[in-house]
N, C-alpha and C positions, 0 to 999 in steps of 0.2 A: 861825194866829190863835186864841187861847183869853179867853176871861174869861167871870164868873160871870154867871148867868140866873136868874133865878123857878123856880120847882118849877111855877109856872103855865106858863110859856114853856117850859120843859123838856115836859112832857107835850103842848106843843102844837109841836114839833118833825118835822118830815117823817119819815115812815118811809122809808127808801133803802130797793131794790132786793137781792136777797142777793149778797153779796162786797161791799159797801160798807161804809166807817167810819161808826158812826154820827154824829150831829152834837152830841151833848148826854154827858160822861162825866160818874160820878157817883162823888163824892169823898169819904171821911171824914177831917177831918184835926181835929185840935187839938180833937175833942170835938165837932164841928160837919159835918152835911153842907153840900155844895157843890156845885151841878148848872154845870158849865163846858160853855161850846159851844166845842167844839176842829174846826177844821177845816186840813187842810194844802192850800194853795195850789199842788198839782204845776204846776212850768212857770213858775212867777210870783216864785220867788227871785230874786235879783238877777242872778246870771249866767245862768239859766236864761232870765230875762226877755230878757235882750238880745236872742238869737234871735228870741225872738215879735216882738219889736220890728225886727228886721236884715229878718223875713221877711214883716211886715204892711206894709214900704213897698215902694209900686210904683213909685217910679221908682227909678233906675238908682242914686243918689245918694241919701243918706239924709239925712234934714233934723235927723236926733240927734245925729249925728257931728262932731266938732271939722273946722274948713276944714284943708283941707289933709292928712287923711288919706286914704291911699287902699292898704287892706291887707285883711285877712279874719279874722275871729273863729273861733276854735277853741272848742266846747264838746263836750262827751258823743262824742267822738271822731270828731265832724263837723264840717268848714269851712265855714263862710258869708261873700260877700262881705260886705266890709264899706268901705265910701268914702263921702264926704264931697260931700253937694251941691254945685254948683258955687257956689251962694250962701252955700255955708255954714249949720252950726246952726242955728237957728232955735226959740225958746222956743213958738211958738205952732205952728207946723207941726209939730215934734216930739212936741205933748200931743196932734195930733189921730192921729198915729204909736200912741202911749201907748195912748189909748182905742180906738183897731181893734185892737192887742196885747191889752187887756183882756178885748173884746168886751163895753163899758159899755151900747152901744145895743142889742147883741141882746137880743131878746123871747123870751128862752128862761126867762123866770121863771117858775116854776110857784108857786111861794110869795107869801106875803103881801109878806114883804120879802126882797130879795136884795142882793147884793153886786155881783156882775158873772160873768158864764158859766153866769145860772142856780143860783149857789150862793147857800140860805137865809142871813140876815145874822146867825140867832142872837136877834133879835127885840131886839136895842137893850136900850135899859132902863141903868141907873143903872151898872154893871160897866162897859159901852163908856166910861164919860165919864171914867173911871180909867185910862186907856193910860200902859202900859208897853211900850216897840220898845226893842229891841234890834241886833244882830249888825250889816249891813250899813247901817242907818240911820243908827247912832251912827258909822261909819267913815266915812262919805262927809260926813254933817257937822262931822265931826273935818275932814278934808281938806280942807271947801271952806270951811273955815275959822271958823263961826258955830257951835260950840261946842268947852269946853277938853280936847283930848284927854287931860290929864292925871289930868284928874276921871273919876270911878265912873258918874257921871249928870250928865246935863245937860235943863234946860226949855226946851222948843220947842213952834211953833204950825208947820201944814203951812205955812205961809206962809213961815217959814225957809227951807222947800227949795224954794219957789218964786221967791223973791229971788236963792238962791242958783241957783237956776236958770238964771235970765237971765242974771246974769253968767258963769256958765260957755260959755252956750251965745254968747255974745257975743266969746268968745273965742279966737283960732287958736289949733291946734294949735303953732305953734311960739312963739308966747308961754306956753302953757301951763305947760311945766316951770317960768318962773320966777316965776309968779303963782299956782300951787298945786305948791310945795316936795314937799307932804307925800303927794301921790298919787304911786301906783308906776307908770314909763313903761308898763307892759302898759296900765292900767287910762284914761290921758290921754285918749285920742281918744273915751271913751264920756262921759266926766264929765258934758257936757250930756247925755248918754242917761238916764243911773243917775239923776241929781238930779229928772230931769222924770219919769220914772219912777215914783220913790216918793212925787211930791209928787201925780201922778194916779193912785196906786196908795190913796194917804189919801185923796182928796177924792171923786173920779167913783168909785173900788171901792168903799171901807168908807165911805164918803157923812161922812163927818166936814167939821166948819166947818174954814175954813181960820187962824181963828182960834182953834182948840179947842185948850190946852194940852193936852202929853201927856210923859211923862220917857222921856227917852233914857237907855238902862241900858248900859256898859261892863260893868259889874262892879257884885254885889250883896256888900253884908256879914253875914257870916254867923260869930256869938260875935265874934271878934277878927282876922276874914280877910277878905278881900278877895277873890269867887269872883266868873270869869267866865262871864255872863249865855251860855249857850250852851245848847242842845237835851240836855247830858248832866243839867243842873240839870232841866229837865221831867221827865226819864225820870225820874231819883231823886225826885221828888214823887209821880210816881204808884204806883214802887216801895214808898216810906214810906205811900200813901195805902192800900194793900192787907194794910198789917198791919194785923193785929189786937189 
């Protein structure tokens, strides 16, 4: 998560521990400084997430999972069960799944404002109400159908992925293939996972209204091209940011 902060909120930023990233990088670009709170969410990507999510439910059957799956997830060269309550998905059992993966209720904040695990939010202000998501956000709502994968950017409110929520999670696995074409068979059985996921990952983490507009980015243009919105585009801002 990155966007700009005050030179006030910047100086009033946690000091980490040594071997930690700090929270606040500072930028010269286009004639202008820029103090960004950048932080990386280890563990909280979307695939990465599953896990938190396969390993923070206690029963035997998971209330994320499409009915009627019953297989195991491969990530970081680990298997985790993975099956399908006998009642099936569930939109409201699945966000309380969500928020123990988060860890929204622990008391682990030491800062004025937090996100979730303890980690500072960056201190809000005018830059958050500007959201730009990208990578897995813009895919899964390409997929579940509520905005046009063929476009560069699409406008959504978390609420999108909360509608679309329900209806995934309302969903068996074996109507699944022909009610979302465009998700890949690996990726079916979690779709109510992923969707509830990012919609408690917006709301109860980075505390956003669920009506707060924000653009979903495929692809940014840049002169006369068309580039995708990916982590090599960061890296080359901050590479350009250090010239002189």
């Amino acid at each position: 998560m990155a966007y700009a902060i005050s030179k006030k909120d910047a100086a009033n930023a946690p000091r980490l521990s040594n071997g930690e990233d700090t929270y606040v990088k500072e930028m010269h670009l286009m004639g202008r400084d820029y103090y960004l709170y950048v932080h990386s969410y280890l563990h909280y990507g979307l695939l990465a997430a599953r896990v938190e999510m396969l390993t923070a439910s206690e029963d035997s059957g998971n209330l994320c999972i499409l009915a009627g799956y019953d297989g195991s997830y491969k990530y970081g060269g680990n298997e985790y069960p993975a099956s399908a309550s006998p009642s099936g998905s569930s939109l409201e059992g699945c966000r309380r799944v969500a928020t123990k993966a988060l860890k929204v209720n622990e008391q682990t904040c030491t800062h004025m404002k937090c996100t979730f695990g303890g980690v500072w939010n960056g201190g809000g202000g005018d830059g958050q109400k500007n959201l730009f998501v990208a990578s897995f956000f813009f895919d899964r709502a390409a997929e579940a159908g509520f905005v046009d994968p063929n476009l560069p950017v699409a406008k959504v409110s978390p609420s999108d992925f909360e509608e679309a929520a329900k209806r995934a999670c309302e969903t068996k696995l074996e109507d699944a293939k022909s009610t979302y074409p465009g998700v890949e068979e690996g990726n079916l059985p979690y779709l109510c996972m992923d969707l509830v996921y990012q919609y408690t990952l917006l709301v109860d983490g980075f505390g956003l209204d669920r009506w707060q507009q924000m653009t979903l980015v495929k692809k940014v243009k840049y002169r006369d091209s068309l580039v995708e919105a990916a982590w090599p585009l960061g890296s080359a801002i901050e590479a350009v940011s250090s010239l002189t």
